[in-house]
C-alpha positions in Angstrom: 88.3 108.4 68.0 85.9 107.4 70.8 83.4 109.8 71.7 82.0 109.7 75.3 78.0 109.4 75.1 76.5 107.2 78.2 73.2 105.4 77.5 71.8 103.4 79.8 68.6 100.4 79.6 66.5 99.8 82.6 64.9 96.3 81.8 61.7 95.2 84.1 60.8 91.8 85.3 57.9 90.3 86.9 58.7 87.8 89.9 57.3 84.7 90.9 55.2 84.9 94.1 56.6 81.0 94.7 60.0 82.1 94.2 62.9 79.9 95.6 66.3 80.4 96.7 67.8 79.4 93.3 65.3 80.9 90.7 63.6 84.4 91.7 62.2 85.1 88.2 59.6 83.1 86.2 59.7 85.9 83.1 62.4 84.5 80.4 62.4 88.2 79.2 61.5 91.9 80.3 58.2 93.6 80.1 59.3 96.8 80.2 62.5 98.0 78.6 63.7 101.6 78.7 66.3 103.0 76.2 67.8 106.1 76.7 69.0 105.8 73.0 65.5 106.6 72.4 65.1 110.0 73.7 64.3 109.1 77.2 65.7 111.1 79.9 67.3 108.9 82.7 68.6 110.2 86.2 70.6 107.3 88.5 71.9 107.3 91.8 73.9 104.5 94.1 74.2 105.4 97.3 75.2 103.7 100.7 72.8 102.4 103.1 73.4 101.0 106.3 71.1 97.4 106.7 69.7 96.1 110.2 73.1 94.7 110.8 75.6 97.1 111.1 78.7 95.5 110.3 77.1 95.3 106.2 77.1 98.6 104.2 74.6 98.0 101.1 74.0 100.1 98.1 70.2 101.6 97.3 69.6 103.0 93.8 67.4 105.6 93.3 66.1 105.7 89.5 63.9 108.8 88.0 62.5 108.1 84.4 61.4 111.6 82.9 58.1 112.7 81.0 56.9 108.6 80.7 53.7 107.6 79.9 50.8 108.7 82.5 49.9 104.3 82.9 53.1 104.1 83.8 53.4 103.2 87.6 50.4 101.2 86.8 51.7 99.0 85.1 55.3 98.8 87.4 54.2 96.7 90.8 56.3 96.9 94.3 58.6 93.9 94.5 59.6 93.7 90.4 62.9 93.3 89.7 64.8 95.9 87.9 68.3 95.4 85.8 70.2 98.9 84.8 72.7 98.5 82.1 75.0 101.3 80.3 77.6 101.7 77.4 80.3 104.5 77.9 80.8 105.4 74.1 78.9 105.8 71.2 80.3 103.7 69.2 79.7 100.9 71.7 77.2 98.5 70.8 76.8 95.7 73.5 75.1 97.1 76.9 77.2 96.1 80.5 75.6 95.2 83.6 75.5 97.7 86.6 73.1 96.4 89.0 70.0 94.9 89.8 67.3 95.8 92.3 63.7 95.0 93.7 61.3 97.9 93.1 60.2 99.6 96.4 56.8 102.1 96.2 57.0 103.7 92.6 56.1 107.6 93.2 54.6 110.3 90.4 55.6 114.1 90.4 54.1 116.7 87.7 56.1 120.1 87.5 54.8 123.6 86.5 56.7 123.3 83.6 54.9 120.4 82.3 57.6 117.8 82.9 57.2 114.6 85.3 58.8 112.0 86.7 58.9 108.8 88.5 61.6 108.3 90.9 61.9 104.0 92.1 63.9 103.3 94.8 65.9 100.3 94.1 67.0 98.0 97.4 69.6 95.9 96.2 69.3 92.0 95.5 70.0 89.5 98.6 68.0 87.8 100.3 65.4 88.8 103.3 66.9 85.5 105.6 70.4 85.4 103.8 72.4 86.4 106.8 69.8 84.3 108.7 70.6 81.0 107.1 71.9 77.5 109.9 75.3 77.1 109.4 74.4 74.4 112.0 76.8 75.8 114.6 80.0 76.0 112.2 83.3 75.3 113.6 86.4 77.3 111.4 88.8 76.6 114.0 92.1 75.8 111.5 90.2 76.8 108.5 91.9 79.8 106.5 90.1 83.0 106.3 89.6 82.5 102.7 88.3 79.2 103.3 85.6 80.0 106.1 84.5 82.6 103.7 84.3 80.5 101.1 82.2 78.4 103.5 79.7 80.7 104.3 79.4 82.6 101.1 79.6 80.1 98.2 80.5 81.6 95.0 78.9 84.6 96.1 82.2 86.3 97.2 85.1 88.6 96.3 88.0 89.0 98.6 90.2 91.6 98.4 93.0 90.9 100.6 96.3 90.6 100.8 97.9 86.8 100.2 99.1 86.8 104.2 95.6 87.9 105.5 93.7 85.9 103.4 96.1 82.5 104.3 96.0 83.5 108.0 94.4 80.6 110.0 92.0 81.0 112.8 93.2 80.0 116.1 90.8 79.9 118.2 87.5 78.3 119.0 85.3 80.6 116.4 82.1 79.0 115.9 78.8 80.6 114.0 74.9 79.4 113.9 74.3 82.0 110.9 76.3 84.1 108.2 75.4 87.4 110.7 77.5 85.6 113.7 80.1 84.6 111.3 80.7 88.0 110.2 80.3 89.7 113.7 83.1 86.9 114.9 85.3 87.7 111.9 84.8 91.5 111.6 88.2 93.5 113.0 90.1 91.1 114.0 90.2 89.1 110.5 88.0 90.7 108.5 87.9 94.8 108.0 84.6 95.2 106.2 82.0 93.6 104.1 79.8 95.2 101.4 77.6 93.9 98.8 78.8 94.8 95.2 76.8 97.1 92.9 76.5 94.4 90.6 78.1 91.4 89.3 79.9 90.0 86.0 77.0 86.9 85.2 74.2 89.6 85.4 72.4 87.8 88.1 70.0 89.0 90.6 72.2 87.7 93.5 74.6 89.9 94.5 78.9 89.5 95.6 80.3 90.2 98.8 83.6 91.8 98.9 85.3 90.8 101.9 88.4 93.5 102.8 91.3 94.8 105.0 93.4 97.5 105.6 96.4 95.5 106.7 98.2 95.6 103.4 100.4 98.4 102.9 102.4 100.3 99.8 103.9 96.9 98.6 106.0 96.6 96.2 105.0 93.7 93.8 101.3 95.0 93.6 100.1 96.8 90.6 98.5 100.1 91.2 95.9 101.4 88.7 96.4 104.8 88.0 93.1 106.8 88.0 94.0 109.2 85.9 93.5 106.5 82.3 89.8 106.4 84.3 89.3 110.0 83.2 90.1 110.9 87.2 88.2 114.8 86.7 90.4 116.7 89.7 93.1 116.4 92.5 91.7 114.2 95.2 90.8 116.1 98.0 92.6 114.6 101.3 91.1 114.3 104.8 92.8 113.7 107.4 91.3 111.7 111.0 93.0 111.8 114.0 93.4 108.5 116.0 93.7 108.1 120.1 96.0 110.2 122.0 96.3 112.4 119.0 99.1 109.6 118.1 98.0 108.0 114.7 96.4 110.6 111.7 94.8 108.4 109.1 94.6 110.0 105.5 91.9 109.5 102.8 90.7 111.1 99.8 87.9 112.0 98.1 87.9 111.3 94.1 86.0 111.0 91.3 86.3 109.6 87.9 83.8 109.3 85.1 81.3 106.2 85.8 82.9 102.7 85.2 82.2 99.1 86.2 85.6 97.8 86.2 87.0 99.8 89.9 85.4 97.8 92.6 85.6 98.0 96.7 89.3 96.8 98.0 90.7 98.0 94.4 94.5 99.0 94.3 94.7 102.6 92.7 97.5 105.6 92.6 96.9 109.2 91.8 99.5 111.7 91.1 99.4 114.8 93.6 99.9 118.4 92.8 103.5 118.3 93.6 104.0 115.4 91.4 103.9 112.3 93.6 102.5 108.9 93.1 99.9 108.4 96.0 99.1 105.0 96.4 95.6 103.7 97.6 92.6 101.2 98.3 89.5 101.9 97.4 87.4 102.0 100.7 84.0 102.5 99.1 82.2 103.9 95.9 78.9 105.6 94.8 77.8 106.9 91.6 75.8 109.8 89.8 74.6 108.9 86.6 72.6 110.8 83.6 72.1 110.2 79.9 71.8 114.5 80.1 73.9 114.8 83.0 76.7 113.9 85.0 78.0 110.5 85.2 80.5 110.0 87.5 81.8 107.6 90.3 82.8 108.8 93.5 85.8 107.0 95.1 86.5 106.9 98.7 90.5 105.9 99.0 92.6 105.0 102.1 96.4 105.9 101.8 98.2 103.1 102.2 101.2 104.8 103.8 98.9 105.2 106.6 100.5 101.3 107.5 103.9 102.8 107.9 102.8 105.4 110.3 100.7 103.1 112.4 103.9 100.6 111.9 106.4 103.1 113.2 104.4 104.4 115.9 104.5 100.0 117.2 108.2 100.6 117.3 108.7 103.8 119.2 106.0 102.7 121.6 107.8 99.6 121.9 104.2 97.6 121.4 106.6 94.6 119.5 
């Protein structure tokens, strides 16, 4: 029987102060590691943030390491990089990758009750000019969507979109100087959103982009993963938005599973409701609470997909087809 015990390591690495675009880190190991397997007490949050350009929605992690060393924040400078790995059971011997992050201002608080802490705030991994790069005035006029991303995000992204939206050509003149104008050019019309993964499967400090949208509904040939084998811990709670003209009501729900790495952004997932129903979903967006004495959880934000039939059937009785 597998007994649920999270432990996480929190590796540190120094960075190159002539680092390039295809090798940020000149240490070949860590010179810091933390181990909560070694009494430690370890607190982690991932949280949305919004970044200067408001179509992308990045995750911050905020990282508190209990009753350390007093040297330690001497020894931890702004700009290191830091890499958070965890293991689910305790039987589990090999570490997985979560995230990675460059160290903001380190800050020190002492309690009356003899405890302290340092809390890090982690900003995620990409690139200060990486939305800034020359795409030397791009034109994706007859590309596929899936090829123009391709295009502008080499190897660094996930799409998680249906076969027709991905394969949809772009018809008209669409031309971009920069990844930013790309994605303001896409966003809506071929593209929903865009958010940078919490981490990524070759533990590298670069980060995915997951590129989505909400065009595909309840179909039947996709496989829904029900959250309930992810140890889902109550009865999504549903909210419910109304559109224009009090016309359209979109539904969502709020759930949360204990912590895993394997249920991304764009993720097909199903629940089963109080009155026995299979609700079928995407996975809109995710944060996470984690603790080697505490909670560890991950917090799903899910859109309905029946929400396509109601904006489909509102088309025909409004005769918009």
């Amino acid at each position: 029987m597998k007994v649920l015990k999270y432990d996480f390591k929190i590796e540190f690495y120094k960075v190159s102060k002539k680092q390039d675009i295809n090798n940020d880190i000149i240490s070949s190991s860590p010179y810091i590691i933390i181990d909560t397997q070694d009494g430690i007490h370890v607190d982690i949050s991932i949280s949305n943030v919004y970044s200067n350009f408001s179509y992308i929605k990045s995750k911050q992690v905020k990282l508190v390491l209990w009753n350390l060393p007093l040297d330690f924040t001497s020894n931890v400078n702004h700009g290191d990089v830091v890499k958070i790995f965890y293991k689910k059971y305790s039987s589990q011997k090999n570490f997985q990758f979560i995230t990675s992050g460059f160290i903001g201002v380190p800050m020190s608080t002492d309690y009356p009750s003899g405890d302290s802490c340092v809390e890090i705030t982690l900003h995620l991994a990409t690139k200060d000019n990486f939305f800034k790069r020359d795409l030397k005035n791009k034109q994706f006029k007859g590309m596929t969507v899936a090829q123009a991303i391709e295009w502008v995000f080499p190897g660094k992204n996930i799409i998680k979109m249906s076969s027709i939206d991905k394969n949809r050509f772009i018809t008209e003149n669409l031309t971009a100087k920069t990844p930013q104008e790309f994605i303001s050019k896409m966003s809506y019309q071929y593209i929903q959103k865009v958010i940078p993964d919490i981490g990524n499967a070759t533990n590298t400090l670069e980060c995915n982009f997951i590129f989505t949208s909400n065009t595909n509904g309840a179909q039947r040939n996709i496989y829904y993963e029900p959250l309930e084998d992810y140890g889902l811990e109550f009865i999504p709670q549903q909210e419910v938005s109304i559109g224009p003209n009090y016309k359209v009501t979109q539904i969502r729900w709020n759930a949360k599973v204990a912590y895993t790495h394997e249920l991304r952004v764009g993720d097909k997932v199903s629940f089963i409701d109080n009155l026995g129903n299979t609700i079928k979903n995407t996975i809109e967006d995710v944060s996470a609470i984690l603790s080697n004495y505490a909670e560890c959880s991950l917090m799903l934000k899910l859109y309905d997909d029946s929400n396509h039939r109601v904006i489909d059937d509102l088309i025909r009785r409004e005769n918009l087809i």
